[in-house]
Structures are given as structure tokens and as C-alpha cells.
ZAPANU-754330 format. One record per residue (C-alpha): residue in three letters; x, y, z. Coordinates in steps of 0.02 Angstrom, whole numbers, padded with zeros to 5 digits, always signed. Each point is the difference from the previous one (the first is absolute). Layout:
BEGIN
ALAXYZ
...
//
This chain:
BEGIN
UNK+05131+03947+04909
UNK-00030-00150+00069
UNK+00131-00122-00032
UNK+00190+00057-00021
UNK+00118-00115-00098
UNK+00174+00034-00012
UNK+00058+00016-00193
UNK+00166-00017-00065
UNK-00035+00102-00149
UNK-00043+00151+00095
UNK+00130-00016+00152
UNK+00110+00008-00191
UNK-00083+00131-00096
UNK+00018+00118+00177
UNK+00164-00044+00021
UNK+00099-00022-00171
UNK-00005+00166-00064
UNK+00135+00094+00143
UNK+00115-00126-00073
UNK-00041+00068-00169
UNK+00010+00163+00055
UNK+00143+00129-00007
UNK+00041-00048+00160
UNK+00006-00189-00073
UNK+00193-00006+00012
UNK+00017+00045+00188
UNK-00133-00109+00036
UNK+00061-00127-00085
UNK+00179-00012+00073
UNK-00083+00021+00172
UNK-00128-00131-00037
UNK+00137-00122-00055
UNK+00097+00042+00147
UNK-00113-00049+00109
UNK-00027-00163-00062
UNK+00183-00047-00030
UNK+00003+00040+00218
UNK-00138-00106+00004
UNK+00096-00141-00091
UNK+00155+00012+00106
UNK-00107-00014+00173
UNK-00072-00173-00088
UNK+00181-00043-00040
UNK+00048+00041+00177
UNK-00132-00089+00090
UNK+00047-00151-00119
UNK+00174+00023+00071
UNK-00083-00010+00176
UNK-00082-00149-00017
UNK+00158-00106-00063
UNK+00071+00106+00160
UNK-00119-00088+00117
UNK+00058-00162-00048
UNK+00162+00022+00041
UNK-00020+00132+00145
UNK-00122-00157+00098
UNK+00114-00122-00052
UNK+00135+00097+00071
UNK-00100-00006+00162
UNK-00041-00173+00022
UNK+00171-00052-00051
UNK+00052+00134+00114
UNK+00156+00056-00111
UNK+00055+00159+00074
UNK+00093+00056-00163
UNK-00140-00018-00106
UNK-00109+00076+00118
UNK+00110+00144-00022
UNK+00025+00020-00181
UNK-00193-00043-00028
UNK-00033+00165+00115
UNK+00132+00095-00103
UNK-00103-00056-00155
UNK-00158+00077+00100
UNK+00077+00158+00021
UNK+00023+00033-00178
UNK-00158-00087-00079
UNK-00079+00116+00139
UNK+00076+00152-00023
UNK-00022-00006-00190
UNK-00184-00041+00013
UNK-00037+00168+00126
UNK+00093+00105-00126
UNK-00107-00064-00137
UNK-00154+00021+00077
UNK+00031+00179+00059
UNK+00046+00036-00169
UNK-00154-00097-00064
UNK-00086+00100+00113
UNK+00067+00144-00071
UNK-00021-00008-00173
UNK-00177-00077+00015
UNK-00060+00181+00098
UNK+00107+00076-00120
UNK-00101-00096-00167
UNK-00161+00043+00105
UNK+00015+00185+00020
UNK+00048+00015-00207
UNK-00126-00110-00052
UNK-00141+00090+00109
UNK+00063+00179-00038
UNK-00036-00044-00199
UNK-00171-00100+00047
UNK-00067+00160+00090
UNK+00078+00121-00154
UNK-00099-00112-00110
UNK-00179-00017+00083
UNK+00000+00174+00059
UNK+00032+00021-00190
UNK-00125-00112-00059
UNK-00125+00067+00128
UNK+00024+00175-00035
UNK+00028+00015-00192
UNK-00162+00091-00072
UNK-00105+00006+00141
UNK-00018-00180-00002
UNK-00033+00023+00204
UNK-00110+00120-00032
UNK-00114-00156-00120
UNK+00052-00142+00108
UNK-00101+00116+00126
UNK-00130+00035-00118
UNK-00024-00203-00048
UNK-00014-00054+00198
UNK+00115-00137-00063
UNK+00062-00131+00138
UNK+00187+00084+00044
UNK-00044+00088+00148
UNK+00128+00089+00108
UNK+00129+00011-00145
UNK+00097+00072+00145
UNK+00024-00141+00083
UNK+00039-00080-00161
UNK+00156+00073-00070
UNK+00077+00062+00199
UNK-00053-00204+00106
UNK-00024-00116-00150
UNK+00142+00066-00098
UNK+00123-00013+00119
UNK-00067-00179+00057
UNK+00001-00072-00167
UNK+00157+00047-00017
UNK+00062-00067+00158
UNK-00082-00175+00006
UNK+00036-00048-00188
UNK+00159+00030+00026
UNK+00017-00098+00163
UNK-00130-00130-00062
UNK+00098-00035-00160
UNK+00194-00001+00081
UNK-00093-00116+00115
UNK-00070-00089-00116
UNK+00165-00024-00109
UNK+00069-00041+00154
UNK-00103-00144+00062
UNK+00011-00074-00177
UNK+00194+00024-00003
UNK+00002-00079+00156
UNK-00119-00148-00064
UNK+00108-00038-00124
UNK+00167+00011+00091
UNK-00058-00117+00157
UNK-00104-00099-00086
UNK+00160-00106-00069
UNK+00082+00000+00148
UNK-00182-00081+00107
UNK-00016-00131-00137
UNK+00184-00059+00013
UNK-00021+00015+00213
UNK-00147-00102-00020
UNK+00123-00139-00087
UNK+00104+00019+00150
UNK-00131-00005+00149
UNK-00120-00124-00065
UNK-00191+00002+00061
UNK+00017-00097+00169
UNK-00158-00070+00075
UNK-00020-00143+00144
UNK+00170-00031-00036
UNK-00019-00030-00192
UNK+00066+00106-00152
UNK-00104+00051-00120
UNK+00102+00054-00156
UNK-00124+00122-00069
UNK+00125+00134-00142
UNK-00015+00165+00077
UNK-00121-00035+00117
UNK+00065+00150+00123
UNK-00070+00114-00152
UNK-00164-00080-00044
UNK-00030+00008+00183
UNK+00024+00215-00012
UNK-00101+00002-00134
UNK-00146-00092+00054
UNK+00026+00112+00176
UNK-00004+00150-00109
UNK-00150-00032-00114
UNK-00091-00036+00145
UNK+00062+00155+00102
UNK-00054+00112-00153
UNK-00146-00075-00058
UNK-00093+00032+00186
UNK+00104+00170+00017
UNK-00106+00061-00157
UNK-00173-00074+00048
UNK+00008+00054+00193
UNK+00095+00184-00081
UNK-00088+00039-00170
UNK-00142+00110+00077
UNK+00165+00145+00061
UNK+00020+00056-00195
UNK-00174+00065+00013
UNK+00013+00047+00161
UNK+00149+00091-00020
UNK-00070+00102-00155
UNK-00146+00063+00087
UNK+00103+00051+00180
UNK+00104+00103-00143
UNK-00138+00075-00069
UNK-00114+00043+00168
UNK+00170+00059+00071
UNK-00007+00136-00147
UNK-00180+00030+00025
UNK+00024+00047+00180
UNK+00168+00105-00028
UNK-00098+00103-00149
UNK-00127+00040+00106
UNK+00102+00075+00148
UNK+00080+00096-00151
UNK-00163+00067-00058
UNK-00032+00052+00189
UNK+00138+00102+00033
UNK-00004+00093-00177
UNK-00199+00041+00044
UNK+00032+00040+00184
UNK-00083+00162-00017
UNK-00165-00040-00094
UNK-00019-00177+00151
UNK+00043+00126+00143
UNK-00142+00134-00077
UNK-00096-00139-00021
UNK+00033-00070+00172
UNK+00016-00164-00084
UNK+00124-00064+00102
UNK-00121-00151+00080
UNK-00054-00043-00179
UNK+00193-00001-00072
UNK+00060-00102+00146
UNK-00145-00133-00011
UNK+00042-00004-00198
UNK+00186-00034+00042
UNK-00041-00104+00138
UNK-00112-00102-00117
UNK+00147-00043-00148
UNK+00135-00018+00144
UNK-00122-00127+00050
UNK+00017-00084-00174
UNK+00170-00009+00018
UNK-00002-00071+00187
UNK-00107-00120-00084
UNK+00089-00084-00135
UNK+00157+00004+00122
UNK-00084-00116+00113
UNK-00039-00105-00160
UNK+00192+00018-00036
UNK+00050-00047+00180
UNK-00095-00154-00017
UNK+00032-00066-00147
UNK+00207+00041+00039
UNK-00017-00080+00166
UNK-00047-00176-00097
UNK+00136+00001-00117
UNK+00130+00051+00129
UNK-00068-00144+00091
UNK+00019-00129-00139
UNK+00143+00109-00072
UNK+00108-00006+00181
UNK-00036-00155+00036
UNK+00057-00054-00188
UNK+00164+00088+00039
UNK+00045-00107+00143
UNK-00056-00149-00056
UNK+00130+00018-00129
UNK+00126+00029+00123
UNK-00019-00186+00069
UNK-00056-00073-00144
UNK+00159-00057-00097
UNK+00088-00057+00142
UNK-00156-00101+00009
UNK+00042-00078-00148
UNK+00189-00027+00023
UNK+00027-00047+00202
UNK-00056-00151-00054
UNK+00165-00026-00099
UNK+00111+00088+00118
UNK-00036-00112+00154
UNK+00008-00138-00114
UNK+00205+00051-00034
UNK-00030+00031-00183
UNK+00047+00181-00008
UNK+00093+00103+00114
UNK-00064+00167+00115
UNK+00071+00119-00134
UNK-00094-00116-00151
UNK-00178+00010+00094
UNK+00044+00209+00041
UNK+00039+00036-00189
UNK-00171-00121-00033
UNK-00105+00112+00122
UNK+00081+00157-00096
UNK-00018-00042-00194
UNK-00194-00081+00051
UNK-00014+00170+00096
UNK+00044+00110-00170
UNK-00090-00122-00113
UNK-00166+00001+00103
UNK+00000+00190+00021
UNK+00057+00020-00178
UNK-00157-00115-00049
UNK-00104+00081+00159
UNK+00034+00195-00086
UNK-00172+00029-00036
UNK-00046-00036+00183
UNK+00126+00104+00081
UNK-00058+00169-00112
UNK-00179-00048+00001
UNK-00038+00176+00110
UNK+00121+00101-00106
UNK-00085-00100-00163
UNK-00177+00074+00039
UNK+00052+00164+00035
UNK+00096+00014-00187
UNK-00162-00081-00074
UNK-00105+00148+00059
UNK+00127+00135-00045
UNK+00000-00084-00176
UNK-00173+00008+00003
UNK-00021+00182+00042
UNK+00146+00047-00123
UNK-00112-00065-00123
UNK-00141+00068+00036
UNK+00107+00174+00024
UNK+00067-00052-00189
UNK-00170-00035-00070
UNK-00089+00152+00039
UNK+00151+00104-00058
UNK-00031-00083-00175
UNK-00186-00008+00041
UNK+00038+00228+00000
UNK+00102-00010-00129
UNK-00113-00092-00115
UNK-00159+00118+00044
UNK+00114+00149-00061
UNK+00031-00073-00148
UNK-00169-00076-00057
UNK-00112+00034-00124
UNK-00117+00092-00024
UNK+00070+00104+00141
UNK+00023+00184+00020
UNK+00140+00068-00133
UNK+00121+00137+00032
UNK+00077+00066-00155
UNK+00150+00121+00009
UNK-00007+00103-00133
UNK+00124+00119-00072
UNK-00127+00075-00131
UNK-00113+00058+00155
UNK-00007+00150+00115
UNK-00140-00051+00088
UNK-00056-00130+00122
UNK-00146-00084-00099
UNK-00156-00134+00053
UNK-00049-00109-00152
UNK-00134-00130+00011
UNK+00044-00025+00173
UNK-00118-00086+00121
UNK+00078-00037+00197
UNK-00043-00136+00072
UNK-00013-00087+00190
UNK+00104-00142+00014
UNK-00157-00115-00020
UNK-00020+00074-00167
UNK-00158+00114+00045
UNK+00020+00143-00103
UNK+00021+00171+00109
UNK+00047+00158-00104
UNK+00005+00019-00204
UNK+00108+00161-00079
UNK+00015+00010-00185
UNK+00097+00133-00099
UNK+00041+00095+00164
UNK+00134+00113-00001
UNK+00114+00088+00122
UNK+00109+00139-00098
UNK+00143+00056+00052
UNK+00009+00123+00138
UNK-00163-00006+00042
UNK-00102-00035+00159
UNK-00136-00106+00012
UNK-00118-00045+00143
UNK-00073-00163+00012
UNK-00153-00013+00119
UNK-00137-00141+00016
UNK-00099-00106+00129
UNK+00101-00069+00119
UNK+00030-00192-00059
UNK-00007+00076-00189
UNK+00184-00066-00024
UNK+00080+00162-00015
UNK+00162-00059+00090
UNK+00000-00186-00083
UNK-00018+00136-00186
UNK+00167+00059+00072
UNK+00063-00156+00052
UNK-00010-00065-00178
UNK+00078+00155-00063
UNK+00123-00045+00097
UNK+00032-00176-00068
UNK-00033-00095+00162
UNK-00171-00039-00030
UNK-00025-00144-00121
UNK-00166-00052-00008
UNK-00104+00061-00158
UNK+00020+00045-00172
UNK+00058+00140-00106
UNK+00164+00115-00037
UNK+00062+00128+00095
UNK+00113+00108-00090
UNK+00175+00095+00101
UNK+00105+00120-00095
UNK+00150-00106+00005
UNK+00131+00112+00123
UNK-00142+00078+00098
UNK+00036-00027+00176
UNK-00161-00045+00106
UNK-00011+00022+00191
UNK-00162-00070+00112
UNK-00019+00083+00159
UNK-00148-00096+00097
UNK-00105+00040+00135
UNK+00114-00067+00135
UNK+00197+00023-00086
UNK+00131-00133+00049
UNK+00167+00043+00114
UNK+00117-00151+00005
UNK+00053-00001+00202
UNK+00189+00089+00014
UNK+00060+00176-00028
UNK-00129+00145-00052
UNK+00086+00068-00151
UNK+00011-00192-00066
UNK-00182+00003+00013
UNK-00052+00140-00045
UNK+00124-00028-00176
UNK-00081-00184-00019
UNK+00030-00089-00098
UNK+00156+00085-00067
UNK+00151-00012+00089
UNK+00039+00132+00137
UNK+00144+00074-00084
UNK-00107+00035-00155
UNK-00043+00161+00069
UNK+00089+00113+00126
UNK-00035+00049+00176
UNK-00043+00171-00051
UNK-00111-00042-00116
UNK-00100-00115+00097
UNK-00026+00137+00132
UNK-00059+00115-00156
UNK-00126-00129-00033
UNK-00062-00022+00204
UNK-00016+00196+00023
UNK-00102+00025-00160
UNK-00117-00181+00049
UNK-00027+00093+00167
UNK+00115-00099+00097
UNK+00133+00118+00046
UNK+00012-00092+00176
UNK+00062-00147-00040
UNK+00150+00074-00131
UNK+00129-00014+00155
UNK-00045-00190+00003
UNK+00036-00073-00170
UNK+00123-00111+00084
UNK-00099-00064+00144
UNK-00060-00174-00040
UNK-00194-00057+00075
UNK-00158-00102-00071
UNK-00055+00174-00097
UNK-00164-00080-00044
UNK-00035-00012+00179
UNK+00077+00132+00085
UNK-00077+00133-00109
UNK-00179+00059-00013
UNK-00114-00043-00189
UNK+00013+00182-00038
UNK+00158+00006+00041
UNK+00052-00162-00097
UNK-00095+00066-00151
UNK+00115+00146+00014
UNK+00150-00081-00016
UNK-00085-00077-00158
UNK-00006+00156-00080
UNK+00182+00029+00041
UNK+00060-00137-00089
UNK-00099+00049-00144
UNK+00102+00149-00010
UNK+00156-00063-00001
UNK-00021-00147-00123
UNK-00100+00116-00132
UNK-00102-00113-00065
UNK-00054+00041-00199
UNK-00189-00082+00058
UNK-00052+00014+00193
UNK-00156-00102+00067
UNK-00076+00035+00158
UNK-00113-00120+00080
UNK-00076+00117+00120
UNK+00178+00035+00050
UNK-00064+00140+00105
UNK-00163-00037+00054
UNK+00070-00011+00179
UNK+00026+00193-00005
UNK-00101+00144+00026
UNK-00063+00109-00152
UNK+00107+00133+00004
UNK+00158-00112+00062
UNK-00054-00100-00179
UNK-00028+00140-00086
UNK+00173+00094+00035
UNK+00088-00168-00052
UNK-00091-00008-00163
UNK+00061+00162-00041
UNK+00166-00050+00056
UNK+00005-00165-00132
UNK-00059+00132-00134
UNK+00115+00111+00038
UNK+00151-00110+00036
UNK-00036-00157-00137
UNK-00027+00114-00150
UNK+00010-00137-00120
UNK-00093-00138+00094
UNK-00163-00075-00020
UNK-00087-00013+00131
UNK-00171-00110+00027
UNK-00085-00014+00149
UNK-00154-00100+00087
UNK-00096+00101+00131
UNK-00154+00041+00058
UNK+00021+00163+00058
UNK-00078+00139-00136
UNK+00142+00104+00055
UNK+00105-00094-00107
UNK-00074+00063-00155
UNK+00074+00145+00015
UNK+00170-00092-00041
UNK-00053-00077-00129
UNK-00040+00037-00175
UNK-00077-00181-00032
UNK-00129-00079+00082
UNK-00013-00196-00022
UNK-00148-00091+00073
UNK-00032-00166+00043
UNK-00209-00055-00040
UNK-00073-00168+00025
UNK-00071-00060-00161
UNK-00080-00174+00000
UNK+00127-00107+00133
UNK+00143+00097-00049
UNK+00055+00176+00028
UNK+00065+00108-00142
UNK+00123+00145-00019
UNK-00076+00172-00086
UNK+00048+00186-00037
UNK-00071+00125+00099
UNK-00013+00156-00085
UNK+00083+00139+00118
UNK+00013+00179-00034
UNK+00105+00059+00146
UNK+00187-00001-00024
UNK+00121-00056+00143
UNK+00073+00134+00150
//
């Protein structure tokens, strides 16, 4: 990506449907809220600059009573405006935190639904660290178009509320120069405009290159945080390994990247605060530049050229908005752009599970069998890999699965599974059958053993007891006192004894069709043997089909499946077996 352009349309399609959701009517209210505040602080300040008239004219006349009542008139214009903008304040965090709660409930959807991670993963498409997107970028959208547009709103409010009152001060103070008037209508406000343009016009040429810069520091800082992730979950295999120099020269290396582009970021910042601070006091001077001349010339009084300085001050930083947010402006165009991207390669999933020809799985009330028709699996760059036609897996059976290693035995179970989309064919599911994958390395979400071990069900779904029934028959008696203890499982226990825990849950959900991805291969023989017998004996009416390459397995099995290369794909057939399962 390299150009990043901020678009209205997609700021709009991210943001419109909250206020469409069923949350609309809270964020609505809050919404409108927020800008009615806004409003009232432009009234106020309105009221502030008519004050400065009479407050400095109160001064040079030096009229002690309406030097009092003007600071009596402070007080409350004051006190009013602090209440609003705590309030403002208030409600704006309060708008934020709603609005982000149902962006996160509806990516996390979006990203989640189907295994569309799983083929965003499988596509290498461009959202990387979807982490970072829905927990940084969520939350910052949020935040800066909200404070962009109140800004915004804001500065033109303000525009159009000063801008009468600088075009009827410039009747009043005429243009004074070497002691001549130059009647020129409005002159005060084509002179903030022209300061303006040119303010923002060099703002955006010496600040332009920080959207891109911006994106990338993003992106590298997700890079770098992933891969002290990956680190600490593979601590063991580095340690063994004693990969520690390697690791740290790898980290070393992207923190480098990020060091890097900060420097470029530092650089480029340093300019346009330069231009930007300097621009800023500039303006301070600048309109009592313009009107001193009149002042010392006796045609308007100190309160006239202090209310001058004030409405040229709001026009020119009303006009000057662009300027001012220039930083915050880039930021929000690279969180767009990464939303997008985020957005686009959700659909980009989406799409692949729905295309055609594609993979088919048909739920099907008339069968009792898990049937392969015409099927042909495929990598995702369309190279055929494994072909099955008319196989079938019966009811109660078990069936081993064995092949060269590449052969595609677990991407055969991934398509079973509906997560793999790439080929052709129909794969046909009795309709209610329940279907449970157990891979070579099981998943344990991080918290409380009994929620893991029950995953992805709830934890109350089964009882305490139950789950200990389940640990003592996996082998596991040990850890029965600990269902409440919460720890990384995946890391603090041992493959064997992870694949243990596998087999646990497999007893408790039941599963009417059970495949094991050399779910026990970590295990010794007999240690694999005794909890085959224990799935026979326990899961009476599941199916069970396995991939190993142990010929122990046979044993458990009254099917044998095998995976042969034919031509440059391999192909699923019978083998005839004449033992019968232990």
C-alpha cells in the first residue's frame, strides 16, 4: 500500500451502522447531546467576545461599576461553560465506550462466523494482526471521529457565528495604512482566509508523508508485539533449542524496523511542528497587526480592537481547522485504512466460503452416514491434493486413515469439517450428527481448567463431578483437585499430557462422529492403546476415524483407509482387513 487517501465513504460505511444498530437510540440521544454542548460553548464564546468589548472598554474608560458587573457576567458565562464541558466530556467517553463495545461485538462476529479466520489465514490476505485491529484501531476510530467531527462542527459553527461579527468590525476599524483608510468590505475576514489557505496548504505538503508513515509504525508495532507473543508461547522448543541468540537477533532485527520508521516519524513531525508552531503564533499577533493601525488612529476604542483580535482569532482558527488536527488527521487516515483492509479480507473469507465450484456440505436428514461424492481437495493455489469418491463412513464404525506424510490426510478432515474450501465435490452429514475434531496439538483457551477442558461449551454445561470422571478415566487423575485453578494449559502441560485432556473432552461432549488427527501420537503404545479401548468402551455409539501411522492402531479399527499417490494427486482406497477391533 503505497499511497493512503482518506475517504469519506468508508470513514461512513464504518461508522453508520452503530447508529443503525439496536443500540441506535442510545447512541443517538448521546450523539445529539453532545453536539447540542458543543453548540452552547459556540454560543458562549460568542457571548465572550461581545464581553471583551465591553470588559476593555470598561478598562480604558476606567468605570469601576462596569468593571464590576462585566466580571459578574464572567463568572457566569464561565461557570456555565466548565459545566458544559465536563459534561461534554462526559457523554463523549460515555458515546465512545457504547459505540466501541458494539464495533468489537461486530468484527469479532464478522471475523469469527464460519471459520472465516481460519480462510483469511489460509488466503495470506493483507489484514495482519487482526488483534491489533479490533482491541488499538477500534478503539481509536472511535475516539478520533468522534473528536474530529465535534471539532469539526465546531470550527464551522464557529465560522459562521464570527464571521458576521469580523465583517461588520471590519466596517468599524477600517484598513489603516501610512495614515490612509482603505475601505476594503470585510477585509479583517479575507485577511483570515488568505492566512488560513496558506497555513493549510504548506501544513499538507510539508505533513502528507505522516499518513503513510503512521500506517506502517502501526503495522511494524504489531509485527514486533506478535513475535514476542510467539516467543513466550514456544519458550520450551527456543530454550531446547538454545535459540535464544537467534530469537533475540530476530526481535532485535523488526524492533529495528520500528526504531526506524520512528526516526522517519520524528522528522517529518519536527517540520510541521516547526511551520505548525510558528503558524500558531503568528496568528496571535497577526490581527492586531491589522487593526493597531485604526486604534492609534482614535477610530475604535481598546475594547473594539480586543473583540477584533477575538472574532479574527475564532474565524482564523475556524478557517485554520485542518491545520490544527493535521497530526490527529493522519493518524484517523491510517486507522481507516487498516479498518478497511480488516473489512475487506473479512468479505474477501466470506466470499471464498461461498464460491463456486467450492467444496459442498449437504446436511441430510435421509442419511446415516458421512459420505465423499466426487470430491477432489484442493491447495489454496488450486493444485489438486487428495480425490475420494463414494466413500463412506457408517455409523458406529471406526476407521483408520493412514498415508505418506504430506498425503493431505488432515486437510481430508479439514474439509469434512467445513473449514476447508478449496476444491470441488459434496460432502454429505447426516443432518443432527454431532462432529468433534481432536488434532494433533488440542486447544485450551487461557483461564480455569474445567472451562478448558469443557471448550467450547460453557463451564456449567457439565458438573464438577463429572469432569473429574472424565480426567481419572483420560489418565489424569492429578490434576481433578485443580479444575478451578486458572494457567496457560497449553503451556504448562506436557503434548501427552495435552492430548490427554483431548480425550477427556471427547468424553464428556459424546460426539455421534469422533476424528482424531493423530490425537495420540504423543503417547506411548500401550498408554494409546488403553485409551482406545476406553473411547470404545465409553462412546458406544460414536464413530470414530483416525490418522496414524502406528500399525498398532489397526487393531482399533475395523476400516482401513489409505491415502496413494496416483498421477499428481493422491487418492483415498479400501483396504481389505480381516481382523476385527480389541
Amino acid at each position: 500500500m503505497n499511497n493512503i487517501s482518506l475517504k469519506p465513504a468508508t470513514v461512513w460505511r464504518i461508522a453508520a451502522p452503530y447508529f443503525r444498530s439496536e443500540d441506535k437510540f442510545a447512541g443517538r440521544l448521546l450523539l445529539a447531546a453532545v453536539i447540542v454542548i458543543e453548540l452552547t460553548v459556540v454560543g458562549i464564546n460568542v457571548l465572550l467576545n461581545e464581553w471583551n468589548n465591553r470588559f476593555y472598554t470598561a478598562l480604558q474608560e476606567k468605570n469601576w461599576d462596569s468593571f464590576v458587573r462585566e466580571i459578574g457576567i464572567f463568572c457566569i458565562l464561565a461557570t456555565a461553560y466548565i459545566a458544559l464541558a465536563v459534561y461534554q466530556l462526559y457523554l463523549n467517553q460515555w458515546l465512545q465506550i457504547r459505540w466501541r463495545n458494539w464495533l468489537t461485538h461486530h468484527y469479532l462476529g464478522e471475523w469469527l462466523d464460519n471459520a472465516n479466520h481460519y480462510r483469511m489465514q489460509l488466503r495470506g490476505d493483507a489484514a495482519d494482526n487482526p488483534d491489533q485491529r479490533i482491541a488499538d484501531d477500534i478503539k481509536m476510530f472511535v475516539d478520533q471521529t468522534l473528536n474530529i467531527s465535534v471539532s469539526f462542527l465546531s470550527a464551522v459553527v464557529t465560522l459562521a457565528s464570527f464571521i458576521v461579527i469580523l465583517w461588520g468590525l471590519s466596517a468599524d476599524s477600517p484598513l489603516t495604512l501610512f495614515g490612509n483608510e482603505f475601505h476594503i468590505p470585510g477585509y479583517l475576514v479575507w485577511g483570515a482566509l488568505i492566512y488560513a489557505v496558506f497555513g493549510t496548504v504548506l501544513t499538507h505538503w510539508i505533513g502528507s508523508p505522516l499518513v503513510m508513515l503512521n500506517f506502517q509504525q502501526q503495522r511494524l508495532e504489531a509485527d514486533y508485539r506478535f513475535n514476542l507473543v510467539r516467543v513466550r508461547e514456544n519458550s520450551e522448543q527456543i530454550a531446547l533449542l538454545r535459540g535464544e541468540s537467534a530469537e533475540q537477533e530476530r526481535l532485535l532485527e523488526r524492533f529495528g524496523r520500528v526504531v526506524r520508521n520512528w526516526y522517519e516519524i520524528m522528522t517529518r513531525t519536527k517540520r510541521l511542528t516547526a511551520f505548525t508552531a510558528s503558524y500558531s503564533q503568528a496568528a496571535v499577533v497577526f490581527p492586531y497587526v491589522l487593526v493597531a493601525p485604526a486604534y492609534f488612529a482614535d477610530k475604535i476604542q481598546l475594547g473594539g480592537m480586543m473583540q477584533t483580535a477575538s472574532a479574527f482569532s475564532s474565524v482564523q482558527q475556524s478557517l485554520s481547522f485542518f491545520v490544527s488536527v493535521y497530526r490527529t488527521l493522519a493518524e484517523w487516515s491510517s486507522v481507516v485504512a487498516r479498518l478497511e483492509g480488516f473489512e475487506e479480507t473479512i468479505a474477501s473469507g466470506t466470499r471464498l466460503a461461498s464460491s463456486t465450484p467450492s467444496l459442498k456440505i449437504v446436511r441430510s436428514d435421509e442419511s446415516n452416514a458421512i459420505e465423499l461424492r466426487q470430491l477432489l481437495v484442493k491447495l489454496p493455489n488450486s493444485t489438486p491434493l487428495v480425490a475420494a469418491d463414494g466413500l463412506r463412513i457408517e455409523k458406529n464404525e471406526h476407521v483408520l486413515v493412514t498415508g505418506p506424510s504430506g498425503a493431505g490426510k488432515s486437510t481430508l478432515f479439514r474439509a469434512i469439517a467445513g473449514i476447508w474450501p478449496f476444491g470441488d465435490g459434496v460432502i454429505t452429514i447426516p443432518a443432527k450428527a454431532t462432529l468433534m475434531m481432536l488434532p494433533q496439538r488440542p486447544y485450551f483457551p487461557v483461564g480455569a481448567l474445567k472451562a478448558a477442558i469443557v471448550y467450547p461449551s460453557n463451564p456449567d454445561a457439565f458438573s464438577s463431578a463429572r469432569v473429574e470422571q472424565a480426567l481419572t478415566a483420560a489418565g489424569l487423575p492429578q490434576l481433578a483437585p485443580r479444575l478451578e485453578e486458572e494457567a496457560h494449559w497449553n503451556q504448562m502441560l506436557s503434548l501427552g499430557e495435552q492430548q490427554r485432556l483431548g480425550i477427556a473432552r471427547a468424553l464428556l461432549h459424546e460426539p455421534q462422529y469422533l476424528f482424531l488427527d493423530e490425537a495420540t501420537a504423543s503417547l506411548d503404545e500401550p498408554s494409546e492403546a488403553a485409551l482406545y479401548r476406553l473411547l470404545a468402551e465409553k462412546l458406544t455409539s460414536t464413530t470414530v476415524v483416525s490418522i496414524g501411522h502406528r500399525s498398532t492402531l489397526e487393531a482399533f479399527h475395523e476400516r482401513h483407509v489409505v491415502l496413494d499417490r496416483e498421477g499428481g494427486r493422491f487418492t483415498v482406497h479400501e483396504q481389505q482387513k480381516n481382523e476385527t477391533r480389541s
